[in-house]
C-alpha positions in Angstrom: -142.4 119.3 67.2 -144.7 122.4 66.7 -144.8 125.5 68.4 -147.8 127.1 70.1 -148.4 130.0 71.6 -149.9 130.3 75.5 -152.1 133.2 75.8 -152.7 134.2 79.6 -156.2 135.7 80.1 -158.2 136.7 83.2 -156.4 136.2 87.0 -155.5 138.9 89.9 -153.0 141.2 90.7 -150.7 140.0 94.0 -152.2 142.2 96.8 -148.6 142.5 98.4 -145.3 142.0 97.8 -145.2 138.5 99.9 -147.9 137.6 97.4 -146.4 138.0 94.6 -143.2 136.5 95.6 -145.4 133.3 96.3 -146.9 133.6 92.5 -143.4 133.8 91.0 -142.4 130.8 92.7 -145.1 128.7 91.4 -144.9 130.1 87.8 -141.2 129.2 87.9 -142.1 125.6 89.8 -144.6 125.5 86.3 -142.0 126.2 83.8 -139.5 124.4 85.6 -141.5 121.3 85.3 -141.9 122.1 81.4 -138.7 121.2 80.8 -137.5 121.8 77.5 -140.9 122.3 76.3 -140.4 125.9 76.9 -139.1 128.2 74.1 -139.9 131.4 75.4 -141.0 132.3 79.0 -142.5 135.0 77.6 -144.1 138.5 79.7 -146.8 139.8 81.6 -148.6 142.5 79.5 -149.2 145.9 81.1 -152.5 148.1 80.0 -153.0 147.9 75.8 -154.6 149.5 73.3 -157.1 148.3 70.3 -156.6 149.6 67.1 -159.7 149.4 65.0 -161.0 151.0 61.8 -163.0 152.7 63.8 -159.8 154.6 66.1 -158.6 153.5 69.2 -159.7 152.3 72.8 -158.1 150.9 75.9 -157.9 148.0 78.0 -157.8 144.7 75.3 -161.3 144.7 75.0 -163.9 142.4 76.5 -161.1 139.7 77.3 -157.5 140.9 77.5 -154.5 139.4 77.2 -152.1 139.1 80.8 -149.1 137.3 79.0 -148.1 134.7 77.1 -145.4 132.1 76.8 -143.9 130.0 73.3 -144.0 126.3 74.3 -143.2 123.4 71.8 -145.1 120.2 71.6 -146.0 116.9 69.4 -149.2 118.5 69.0 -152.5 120.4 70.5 -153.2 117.6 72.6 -150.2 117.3 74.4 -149.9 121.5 74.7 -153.3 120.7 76.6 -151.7 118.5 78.8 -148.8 121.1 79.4 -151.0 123.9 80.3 -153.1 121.8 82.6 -150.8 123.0 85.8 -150.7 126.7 84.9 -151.0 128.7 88.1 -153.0 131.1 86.2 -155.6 128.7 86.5 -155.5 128.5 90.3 -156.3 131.7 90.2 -159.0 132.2 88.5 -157.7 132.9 84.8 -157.4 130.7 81.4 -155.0 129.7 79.0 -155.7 130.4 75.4 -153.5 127.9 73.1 -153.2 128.3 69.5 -150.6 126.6 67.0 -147.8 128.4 65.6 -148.1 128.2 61.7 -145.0 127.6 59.9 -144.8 130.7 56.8 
């Protein structure tokens, strides 16, 4: 099995706290249906910070990253598949997927 890396970009805030208690529960119904696929749940990401040669600005730049999550499987294909019921694509947002490379 190979690991790849989820990379939540784009989506909205909750407006209220009823909101996001609704969001939680589908991103948990999500992993939940995962299974063992899941490595790492992984975080939401606050504000960042680009470090360039040329110094240092805020916000992530022109697409910035909202979280991310370790999943494992057979191969890109199937982490495809996996990603297809991401609530942060109900919402407007996009899942970035990129293979884990062994060192």
């Amino acid at each position: 099995m190979t690991k790849y890396i989820f990379a939540y970009h784009g989506g909205n805030a909750p407006e209220s706290p009823e909101e996001g208690q609704k969001v939680m529960a589908a991103w948990m119904a999500w992993f939940g249906s995962l299974g063992d696929s899941v490595i790492d749940g992984g975080h939401p990401i606050g504000m960042s910070k680009t470090v360039s040669p040329g110094g240092v600005t805020d916000g992530g730049g022109a697409n910035p990253l909202g979280g991310y999550s370790l999943i494992e499987a057979s191969d890109m294909d199937a982490a495809i598949a996996l990603s297809k019921g991401c609530p942060m694509l109900d919402d407007g947002g996009s899942v970035e997927i990129a293979e884990c490379l062994d060192m």
